[in-house]
mmCIF file as gemmi writes it, N, C-alpha and C atoms, coordinates in Angstrom:
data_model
loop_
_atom_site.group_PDB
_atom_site.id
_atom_site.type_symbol
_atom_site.label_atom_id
_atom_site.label_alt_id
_atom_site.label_comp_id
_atom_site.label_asym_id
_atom_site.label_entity_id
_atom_site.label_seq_id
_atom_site.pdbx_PDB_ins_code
_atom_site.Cartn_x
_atom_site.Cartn_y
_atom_site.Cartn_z
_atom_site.occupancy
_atom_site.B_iso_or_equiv
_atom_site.pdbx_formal_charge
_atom_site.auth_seq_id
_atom_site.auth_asym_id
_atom_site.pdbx_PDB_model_num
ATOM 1 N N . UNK Axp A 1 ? 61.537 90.465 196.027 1 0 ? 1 A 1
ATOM 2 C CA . UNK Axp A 1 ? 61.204 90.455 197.44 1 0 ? 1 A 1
ATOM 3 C C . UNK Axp A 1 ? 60.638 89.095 197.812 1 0 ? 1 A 1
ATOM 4 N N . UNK Axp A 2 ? 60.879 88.702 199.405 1 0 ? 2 A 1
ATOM 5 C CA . UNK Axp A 2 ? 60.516 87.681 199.766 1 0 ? 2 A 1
ATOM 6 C C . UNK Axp A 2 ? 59.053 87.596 199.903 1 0 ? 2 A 1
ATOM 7 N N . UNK Axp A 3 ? 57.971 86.894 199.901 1 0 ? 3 A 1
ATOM 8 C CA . UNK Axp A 3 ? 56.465 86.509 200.422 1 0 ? 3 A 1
ATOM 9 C C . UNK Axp A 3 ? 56.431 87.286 201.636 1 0 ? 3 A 1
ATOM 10 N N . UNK Axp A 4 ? 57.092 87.146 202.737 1 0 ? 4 A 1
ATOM 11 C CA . UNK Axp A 4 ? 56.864 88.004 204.408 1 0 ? 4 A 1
ATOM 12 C C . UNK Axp A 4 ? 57.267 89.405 203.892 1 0 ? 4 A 1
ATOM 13 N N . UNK Axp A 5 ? 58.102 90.013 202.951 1 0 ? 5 A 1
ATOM 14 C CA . UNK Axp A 5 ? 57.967 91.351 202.451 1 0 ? 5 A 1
ATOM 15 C C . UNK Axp A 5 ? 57.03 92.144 201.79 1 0 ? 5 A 1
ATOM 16 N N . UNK Axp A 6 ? 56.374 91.169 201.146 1 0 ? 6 A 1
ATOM 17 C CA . UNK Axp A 6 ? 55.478 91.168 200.246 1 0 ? 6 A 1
ATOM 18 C C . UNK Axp A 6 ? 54.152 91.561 201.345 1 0 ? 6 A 1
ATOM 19 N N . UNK Axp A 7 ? 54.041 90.372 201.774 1 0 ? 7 A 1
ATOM 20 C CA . UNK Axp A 7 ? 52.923 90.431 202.912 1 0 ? 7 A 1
ATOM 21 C C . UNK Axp A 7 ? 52.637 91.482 203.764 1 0 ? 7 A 1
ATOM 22 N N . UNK Axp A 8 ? 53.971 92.155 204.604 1 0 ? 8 A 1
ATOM 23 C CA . UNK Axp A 8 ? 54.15 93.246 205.511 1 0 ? 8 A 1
ATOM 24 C C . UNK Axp A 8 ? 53.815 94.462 204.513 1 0 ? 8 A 1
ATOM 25 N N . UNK Axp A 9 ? 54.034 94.651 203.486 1 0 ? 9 A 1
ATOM 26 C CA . UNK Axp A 9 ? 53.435 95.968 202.37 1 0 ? 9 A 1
ATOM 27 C C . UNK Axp A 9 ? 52.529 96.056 201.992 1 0 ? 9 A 1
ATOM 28 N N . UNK Axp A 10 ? 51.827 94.884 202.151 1 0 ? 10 A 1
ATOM 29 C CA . UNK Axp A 10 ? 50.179 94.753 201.822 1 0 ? 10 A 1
ATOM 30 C C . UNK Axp A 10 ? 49.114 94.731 202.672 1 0 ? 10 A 1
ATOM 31 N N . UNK Axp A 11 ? 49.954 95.111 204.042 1 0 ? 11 A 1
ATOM 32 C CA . UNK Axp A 11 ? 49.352 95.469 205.533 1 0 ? 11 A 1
ATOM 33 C C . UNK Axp A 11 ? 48.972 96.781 205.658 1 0 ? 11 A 1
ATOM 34 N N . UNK Axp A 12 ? 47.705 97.206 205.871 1 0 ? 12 A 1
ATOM 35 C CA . UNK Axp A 12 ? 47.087 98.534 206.075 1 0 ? 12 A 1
ATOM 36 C C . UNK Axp A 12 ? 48.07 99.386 206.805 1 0 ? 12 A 1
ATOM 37 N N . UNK Axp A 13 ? 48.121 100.575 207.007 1 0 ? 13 A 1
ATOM 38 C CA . UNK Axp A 13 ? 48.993 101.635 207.761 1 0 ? 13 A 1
ATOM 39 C C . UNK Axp A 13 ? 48.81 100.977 209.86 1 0 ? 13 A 1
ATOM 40 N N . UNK Axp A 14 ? 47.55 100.606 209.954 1 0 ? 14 A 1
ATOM 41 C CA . UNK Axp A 14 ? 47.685 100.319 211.418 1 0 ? 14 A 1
ATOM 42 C C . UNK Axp A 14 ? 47.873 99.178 211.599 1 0 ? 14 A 1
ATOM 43 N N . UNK Axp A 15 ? 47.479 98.112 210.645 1 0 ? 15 A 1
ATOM 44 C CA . UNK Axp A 15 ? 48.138 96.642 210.874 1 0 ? 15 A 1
ATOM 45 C C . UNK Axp A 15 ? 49.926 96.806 210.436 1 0 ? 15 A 1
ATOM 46 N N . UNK Axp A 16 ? 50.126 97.76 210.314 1 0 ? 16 A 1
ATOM 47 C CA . UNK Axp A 16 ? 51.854 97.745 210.228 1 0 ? 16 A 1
ATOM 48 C C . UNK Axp A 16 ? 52.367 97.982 211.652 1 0 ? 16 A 1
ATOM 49 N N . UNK Axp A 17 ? 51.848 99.155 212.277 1 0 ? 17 A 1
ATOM 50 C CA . UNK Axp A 17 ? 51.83 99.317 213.239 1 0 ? 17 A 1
ATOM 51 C C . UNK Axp A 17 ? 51.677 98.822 214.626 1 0 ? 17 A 1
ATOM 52 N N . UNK Axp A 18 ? 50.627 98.304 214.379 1 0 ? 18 A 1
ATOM 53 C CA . UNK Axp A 18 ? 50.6 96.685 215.554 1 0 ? 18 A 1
ATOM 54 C C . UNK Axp A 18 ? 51.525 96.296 215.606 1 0 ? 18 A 1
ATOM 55 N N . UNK Axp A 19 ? 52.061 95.611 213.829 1 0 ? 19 A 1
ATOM 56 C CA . UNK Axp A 19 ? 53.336 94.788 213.853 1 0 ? 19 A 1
ATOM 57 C C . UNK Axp A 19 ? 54.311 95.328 214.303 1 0 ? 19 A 1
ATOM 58 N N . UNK Axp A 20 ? 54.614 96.041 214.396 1 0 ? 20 A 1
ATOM 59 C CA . UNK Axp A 20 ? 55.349 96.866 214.862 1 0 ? 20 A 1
ATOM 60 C C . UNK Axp A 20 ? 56.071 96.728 215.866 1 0 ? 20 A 1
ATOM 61 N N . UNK Axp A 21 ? 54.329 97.37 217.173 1 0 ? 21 A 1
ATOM 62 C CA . UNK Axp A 21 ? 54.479 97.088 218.357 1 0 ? 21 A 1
ATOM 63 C C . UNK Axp A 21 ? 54.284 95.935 218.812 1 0 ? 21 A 1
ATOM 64 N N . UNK Axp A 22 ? 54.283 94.671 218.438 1 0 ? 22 A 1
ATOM 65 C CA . UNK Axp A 22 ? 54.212 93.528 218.92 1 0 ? 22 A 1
ATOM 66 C C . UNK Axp A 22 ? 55.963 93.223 218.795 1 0 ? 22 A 1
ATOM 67 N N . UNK Axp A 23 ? 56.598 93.591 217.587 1 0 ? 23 A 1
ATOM 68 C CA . UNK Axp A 23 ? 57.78 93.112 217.702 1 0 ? 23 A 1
ATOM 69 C C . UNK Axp A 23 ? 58.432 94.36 218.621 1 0 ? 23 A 1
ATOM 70 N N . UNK Axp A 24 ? 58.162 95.33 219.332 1 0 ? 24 A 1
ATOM 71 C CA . UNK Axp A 24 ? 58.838 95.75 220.034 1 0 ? 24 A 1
ATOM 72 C C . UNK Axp A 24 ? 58.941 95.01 221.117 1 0 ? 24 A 1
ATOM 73 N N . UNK Axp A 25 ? 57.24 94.901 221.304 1 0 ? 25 A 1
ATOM 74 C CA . UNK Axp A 25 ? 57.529 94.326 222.914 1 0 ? 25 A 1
ATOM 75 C C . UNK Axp A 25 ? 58.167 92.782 223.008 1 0 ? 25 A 1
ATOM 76 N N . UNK Axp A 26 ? 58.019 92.307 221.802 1 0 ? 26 A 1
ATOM 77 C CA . UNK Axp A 26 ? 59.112 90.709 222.118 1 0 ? 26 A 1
ATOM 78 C C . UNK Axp A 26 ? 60.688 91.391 222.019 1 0 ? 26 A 1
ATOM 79 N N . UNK Axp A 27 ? 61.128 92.409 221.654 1 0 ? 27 A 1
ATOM 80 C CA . UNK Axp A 27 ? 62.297 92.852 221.688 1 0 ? 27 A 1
ATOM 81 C C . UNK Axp A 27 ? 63.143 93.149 223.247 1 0 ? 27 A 1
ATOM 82 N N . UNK Axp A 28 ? 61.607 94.028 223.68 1 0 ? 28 A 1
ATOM 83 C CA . UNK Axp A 28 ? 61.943 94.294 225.149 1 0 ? 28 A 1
ATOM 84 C C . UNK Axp A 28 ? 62.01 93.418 225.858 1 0 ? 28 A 1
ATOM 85 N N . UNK Axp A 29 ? 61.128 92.245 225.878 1 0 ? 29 A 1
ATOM 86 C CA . UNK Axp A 29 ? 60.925 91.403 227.158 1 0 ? 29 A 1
ATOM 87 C C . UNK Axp A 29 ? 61.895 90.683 227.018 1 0 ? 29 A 1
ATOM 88 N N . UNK Axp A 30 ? 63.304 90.353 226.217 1 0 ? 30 A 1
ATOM 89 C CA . UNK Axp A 30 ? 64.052 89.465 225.749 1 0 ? 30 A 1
ATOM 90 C C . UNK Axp A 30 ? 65.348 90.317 226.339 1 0 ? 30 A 1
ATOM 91 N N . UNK Axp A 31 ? 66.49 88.991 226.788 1 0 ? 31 A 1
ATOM 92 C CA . UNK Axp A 31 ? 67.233 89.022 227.657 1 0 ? 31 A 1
ATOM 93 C C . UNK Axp A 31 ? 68.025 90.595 226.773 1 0 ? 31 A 1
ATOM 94 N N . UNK Axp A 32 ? 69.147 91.098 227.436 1 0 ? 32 A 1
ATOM 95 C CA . UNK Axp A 32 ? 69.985 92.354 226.754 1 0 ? 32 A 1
ATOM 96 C C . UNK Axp A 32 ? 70.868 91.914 225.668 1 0 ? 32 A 1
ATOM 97 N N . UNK Axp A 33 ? 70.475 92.842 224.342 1 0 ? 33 A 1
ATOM 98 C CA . UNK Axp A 33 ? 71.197 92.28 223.086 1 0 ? 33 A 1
ATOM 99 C C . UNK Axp A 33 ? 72.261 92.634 223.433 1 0 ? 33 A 1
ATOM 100 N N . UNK Axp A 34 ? 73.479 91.809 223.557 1 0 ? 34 A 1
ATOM 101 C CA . UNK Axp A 34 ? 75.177 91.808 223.77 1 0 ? 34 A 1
ATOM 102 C C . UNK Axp A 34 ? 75.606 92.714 222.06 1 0 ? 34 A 1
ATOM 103 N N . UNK Axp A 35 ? 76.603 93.542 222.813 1 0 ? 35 A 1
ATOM 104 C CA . UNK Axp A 35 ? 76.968 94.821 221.829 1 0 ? 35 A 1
ATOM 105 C C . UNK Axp A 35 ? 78.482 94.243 221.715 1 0 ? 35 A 1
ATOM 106 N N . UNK Axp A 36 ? 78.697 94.608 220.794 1 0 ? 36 A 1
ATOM 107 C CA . UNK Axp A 36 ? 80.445 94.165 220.766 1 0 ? 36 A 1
ATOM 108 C C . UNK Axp A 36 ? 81.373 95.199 221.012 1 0 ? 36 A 1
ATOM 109 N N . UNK Axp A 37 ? 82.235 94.997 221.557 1 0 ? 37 A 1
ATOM 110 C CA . UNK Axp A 37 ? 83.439 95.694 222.59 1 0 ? 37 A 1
ATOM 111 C C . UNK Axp A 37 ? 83.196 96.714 221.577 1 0 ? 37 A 1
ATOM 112 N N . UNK Axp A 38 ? 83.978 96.921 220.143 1 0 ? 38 A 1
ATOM 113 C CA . UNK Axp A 38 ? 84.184 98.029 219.506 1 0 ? 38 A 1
ATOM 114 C C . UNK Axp A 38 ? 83.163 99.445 220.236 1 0 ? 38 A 1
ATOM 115 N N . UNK Axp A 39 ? 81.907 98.893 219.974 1 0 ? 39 A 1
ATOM 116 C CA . UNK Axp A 39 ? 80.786 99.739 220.204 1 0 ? 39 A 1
ATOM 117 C C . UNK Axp A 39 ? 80.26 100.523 221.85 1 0 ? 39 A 1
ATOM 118 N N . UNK Axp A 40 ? 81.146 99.328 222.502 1 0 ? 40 A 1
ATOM 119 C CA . UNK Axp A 40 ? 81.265 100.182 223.759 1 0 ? 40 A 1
ATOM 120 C C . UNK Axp A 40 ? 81.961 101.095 224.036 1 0 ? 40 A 1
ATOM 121 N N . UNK Axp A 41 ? 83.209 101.297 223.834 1 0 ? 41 A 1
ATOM 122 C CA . UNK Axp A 41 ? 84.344 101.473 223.823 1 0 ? 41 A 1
ATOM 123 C C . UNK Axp A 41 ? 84.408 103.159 222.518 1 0 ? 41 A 1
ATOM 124 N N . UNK Axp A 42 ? 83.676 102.806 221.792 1 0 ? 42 A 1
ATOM 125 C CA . UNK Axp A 42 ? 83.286 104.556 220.999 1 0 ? 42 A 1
ATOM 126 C C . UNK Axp A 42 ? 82.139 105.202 221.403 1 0 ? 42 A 1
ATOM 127 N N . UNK Axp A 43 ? 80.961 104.244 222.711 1 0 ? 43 A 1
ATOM 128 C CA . UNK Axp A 43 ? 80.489 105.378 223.424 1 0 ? 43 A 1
ATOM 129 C C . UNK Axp A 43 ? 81.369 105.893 224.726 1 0 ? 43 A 1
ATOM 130 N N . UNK Axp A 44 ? 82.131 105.489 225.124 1 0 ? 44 A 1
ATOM 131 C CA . UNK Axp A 44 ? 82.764 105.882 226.362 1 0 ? 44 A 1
ATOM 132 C C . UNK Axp A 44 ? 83.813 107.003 225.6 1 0 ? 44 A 1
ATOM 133 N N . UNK Axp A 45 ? 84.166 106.181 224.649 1 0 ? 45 A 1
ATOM 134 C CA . UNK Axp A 45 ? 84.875 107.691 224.296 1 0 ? 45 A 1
ATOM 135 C C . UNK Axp A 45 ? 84.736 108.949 223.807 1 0 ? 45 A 1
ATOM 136 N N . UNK Axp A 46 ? 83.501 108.828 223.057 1 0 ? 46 A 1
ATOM 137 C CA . UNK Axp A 46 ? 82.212 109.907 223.054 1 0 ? 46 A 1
ATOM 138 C C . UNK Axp A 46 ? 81.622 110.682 224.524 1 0 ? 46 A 1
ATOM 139 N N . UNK Axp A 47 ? 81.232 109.707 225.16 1 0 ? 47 A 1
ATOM 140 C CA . UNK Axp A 47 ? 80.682 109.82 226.615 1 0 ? 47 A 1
ATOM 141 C C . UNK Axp A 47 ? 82.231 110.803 227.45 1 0 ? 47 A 1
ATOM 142 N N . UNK Axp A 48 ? 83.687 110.669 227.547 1 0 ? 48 A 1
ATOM 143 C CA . UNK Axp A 48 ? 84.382 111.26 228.046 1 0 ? 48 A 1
ATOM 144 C C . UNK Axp A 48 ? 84.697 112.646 227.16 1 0 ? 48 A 1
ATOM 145 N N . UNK Axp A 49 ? 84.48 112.497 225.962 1 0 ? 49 A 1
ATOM 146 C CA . UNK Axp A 49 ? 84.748 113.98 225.283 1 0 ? 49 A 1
ATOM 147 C C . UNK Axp A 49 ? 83.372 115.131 225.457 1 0 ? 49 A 1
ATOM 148 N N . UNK Axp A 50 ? 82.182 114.459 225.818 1 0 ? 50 A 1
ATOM 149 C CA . UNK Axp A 50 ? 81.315 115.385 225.924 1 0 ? 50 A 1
ATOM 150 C C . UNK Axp A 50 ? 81.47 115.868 227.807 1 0 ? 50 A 1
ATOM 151 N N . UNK Axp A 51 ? 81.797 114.761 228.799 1 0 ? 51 A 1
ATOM 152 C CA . UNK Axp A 51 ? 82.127 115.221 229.891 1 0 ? 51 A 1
ATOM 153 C C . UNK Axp A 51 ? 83.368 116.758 229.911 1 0 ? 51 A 1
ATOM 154 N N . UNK Axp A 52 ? 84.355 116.558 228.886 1 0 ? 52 A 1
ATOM 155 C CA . UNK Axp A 52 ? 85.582 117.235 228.776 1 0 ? 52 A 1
ATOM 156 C C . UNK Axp A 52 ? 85.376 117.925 228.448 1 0 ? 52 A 1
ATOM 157 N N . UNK Axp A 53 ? 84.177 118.364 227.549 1 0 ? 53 A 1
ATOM 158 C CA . UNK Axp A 53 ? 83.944 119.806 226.739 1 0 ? 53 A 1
ATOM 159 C C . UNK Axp A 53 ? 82.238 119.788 226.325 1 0 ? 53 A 1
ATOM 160 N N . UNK Axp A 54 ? 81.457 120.059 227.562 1 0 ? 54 A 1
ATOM 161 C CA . UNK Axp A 54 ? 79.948 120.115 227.059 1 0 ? 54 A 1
ATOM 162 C C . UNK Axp A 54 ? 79.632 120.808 225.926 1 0 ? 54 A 1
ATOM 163 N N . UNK Axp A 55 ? 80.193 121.699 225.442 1 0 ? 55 A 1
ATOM 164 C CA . UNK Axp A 55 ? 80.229 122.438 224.346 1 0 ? 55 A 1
ATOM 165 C C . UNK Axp A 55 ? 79.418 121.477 223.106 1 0 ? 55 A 1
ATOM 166 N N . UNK Axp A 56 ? 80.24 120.401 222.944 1 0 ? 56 A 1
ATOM 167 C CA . UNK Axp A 56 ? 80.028 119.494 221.492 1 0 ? 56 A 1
ATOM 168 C C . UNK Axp A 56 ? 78.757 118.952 221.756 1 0 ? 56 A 1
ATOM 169 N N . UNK Axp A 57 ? 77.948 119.243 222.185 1 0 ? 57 A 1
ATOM 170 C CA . UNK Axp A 57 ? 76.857 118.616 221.96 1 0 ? 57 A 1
ATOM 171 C C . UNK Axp A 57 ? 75.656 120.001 221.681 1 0 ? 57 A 1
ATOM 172 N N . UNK Axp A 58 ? 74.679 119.282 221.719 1 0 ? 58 A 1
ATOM 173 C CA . UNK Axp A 58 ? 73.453 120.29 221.614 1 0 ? 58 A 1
ATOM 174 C C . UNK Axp A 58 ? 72.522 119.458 222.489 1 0 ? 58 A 1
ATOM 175 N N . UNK Axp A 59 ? 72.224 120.736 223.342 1 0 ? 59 A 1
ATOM 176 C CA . UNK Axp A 59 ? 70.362 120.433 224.199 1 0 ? 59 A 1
ATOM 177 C C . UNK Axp A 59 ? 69.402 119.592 223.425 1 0 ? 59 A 1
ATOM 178 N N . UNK Axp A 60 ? 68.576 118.938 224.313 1 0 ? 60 A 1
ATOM 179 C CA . UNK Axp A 60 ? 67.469 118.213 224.095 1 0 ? 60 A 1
ATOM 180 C C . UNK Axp A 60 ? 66.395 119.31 223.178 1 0 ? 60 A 1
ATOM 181 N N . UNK Axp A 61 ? 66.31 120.752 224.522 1 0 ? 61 A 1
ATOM 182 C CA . UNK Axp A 61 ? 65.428 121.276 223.385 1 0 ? 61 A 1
ATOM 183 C C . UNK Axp A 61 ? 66.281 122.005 222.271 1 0 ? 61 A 1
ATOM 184 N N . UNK Axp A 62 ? 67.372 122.365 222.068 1 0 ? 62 A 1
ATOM 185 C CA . UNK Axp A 62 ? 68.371 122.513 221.019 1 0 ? 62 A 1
ATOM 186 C C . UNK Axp A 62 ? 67.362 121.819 219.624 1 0 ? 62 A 1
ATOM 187 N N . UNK Axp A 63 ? 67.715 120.436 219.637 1 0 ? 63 A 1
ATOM 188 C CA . UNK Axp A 63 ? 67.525 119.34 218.824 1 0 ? 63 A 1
ATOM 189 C C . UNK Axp A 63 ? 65.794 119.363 218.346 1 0 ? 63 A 1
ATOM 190 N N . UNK Axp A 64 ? 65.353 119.587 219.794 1 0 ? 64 A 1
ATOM 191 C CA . UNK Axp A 64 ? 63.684 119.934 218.835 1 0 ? 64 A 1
ATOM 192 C C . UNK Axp A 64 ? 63.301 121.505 218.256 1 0 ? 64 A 1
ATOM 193 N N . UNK Axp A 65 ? 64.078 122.17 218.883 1 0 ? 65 A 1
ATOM 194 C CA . UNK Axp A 65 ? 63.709 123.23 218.408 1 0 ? 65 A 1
ATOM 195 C C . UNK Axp A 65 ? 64.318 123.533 216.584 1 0 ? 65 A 1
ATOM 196 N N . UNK Axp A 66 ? 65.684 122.777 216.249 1 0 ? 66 A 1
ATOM 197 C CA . UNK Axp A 66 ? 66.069 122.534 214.813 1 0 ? 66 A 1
ATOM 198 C C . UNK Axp A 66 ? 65.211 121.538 214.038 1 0 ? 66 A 1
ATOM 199 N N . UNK Axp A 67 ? 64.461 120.631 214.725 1 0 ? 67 A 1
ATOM 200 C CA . UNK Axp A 67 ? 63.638 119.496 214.169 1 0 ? 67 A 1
ATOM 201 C C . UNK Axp A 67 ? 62.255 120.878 213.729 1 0 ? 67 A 1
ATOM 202 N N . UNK Axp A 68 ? 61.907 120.974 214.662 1 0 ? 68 A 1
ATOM 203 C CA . UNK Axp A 68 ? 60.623 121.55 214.201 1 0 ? 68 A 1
ATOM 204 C C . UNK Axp A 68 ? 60.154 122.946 213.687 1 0 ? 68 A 1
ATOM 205 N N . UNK Axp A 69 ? 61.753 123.659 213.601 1 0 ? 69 A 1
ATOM 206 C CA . UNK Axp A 69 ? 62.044 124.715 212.749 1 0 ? 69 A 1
ATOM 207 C C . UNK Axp A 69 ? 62.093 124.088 210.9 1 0 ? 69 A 1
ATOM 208 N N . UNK Axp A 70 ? 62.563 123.333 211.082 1 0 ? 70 A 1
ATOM 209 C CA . UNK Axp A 70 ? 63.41 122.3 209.984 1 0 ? 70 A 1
ATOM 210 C C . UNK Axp A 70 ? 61.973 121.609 209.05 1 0 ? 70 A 1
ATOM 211 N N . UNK Axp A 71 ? 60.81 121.051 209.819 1 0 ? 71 A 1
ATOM 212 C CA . UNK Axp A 71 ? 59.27 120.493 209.752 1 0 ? 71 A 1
ATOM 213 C C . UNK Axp A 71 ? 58.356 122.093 209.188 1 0 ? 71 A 1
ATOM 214 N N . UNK Axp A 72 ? 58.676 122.809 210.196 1 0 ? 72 A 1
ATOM 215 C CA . UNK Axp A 72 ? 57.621 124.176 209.726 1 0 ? 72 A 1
ATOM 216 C C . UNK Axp A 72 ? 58.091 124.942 208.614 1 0 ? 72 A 1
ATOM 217 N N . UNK Axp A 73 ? 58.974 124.626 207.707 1 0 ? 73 A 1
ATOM 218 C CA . UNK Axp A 73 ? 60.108 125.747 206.776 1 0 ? 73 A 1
ATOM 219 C C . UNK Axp A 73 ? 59.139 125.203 205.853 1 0 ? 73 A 1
């Protein structure tokens, strides 16, 4: 491992966390990361098969209610 790997593992549980959120927010405030065509182009086609058949998906609370069935087992 590199020294900055090294370093970031030898950071307490909330000084990770800071780090964390400091690199979020330079993430956010920074212009829109450009996605490449491929990746657009398999959400739209995702995005038109769930319009075509709501079926294939699962609810928001669907998804927590398997998360936290899944956590309490």
């Amino acid at each position: 491992m590199d020294i900055y790997t090294d370093s970031i593992q030898n950071l307490s549980e909330v000084d990770k966390l800071l780090l964390v959120q400091r690199i979020w927010s330079d993430l956010s405030s920074s212009d829109a990361i450009p996605l490449p065509e491929w990746l657009v182009s398999e959400v739209g086609r995702r995005r038109d098969q769930m319009i075509a058949d709501p079926n294939l998906g699962h609810t928001h609370q669907d998804v927590l209610d398997r998360i936290r069935a899944w956590r309490d087992a």
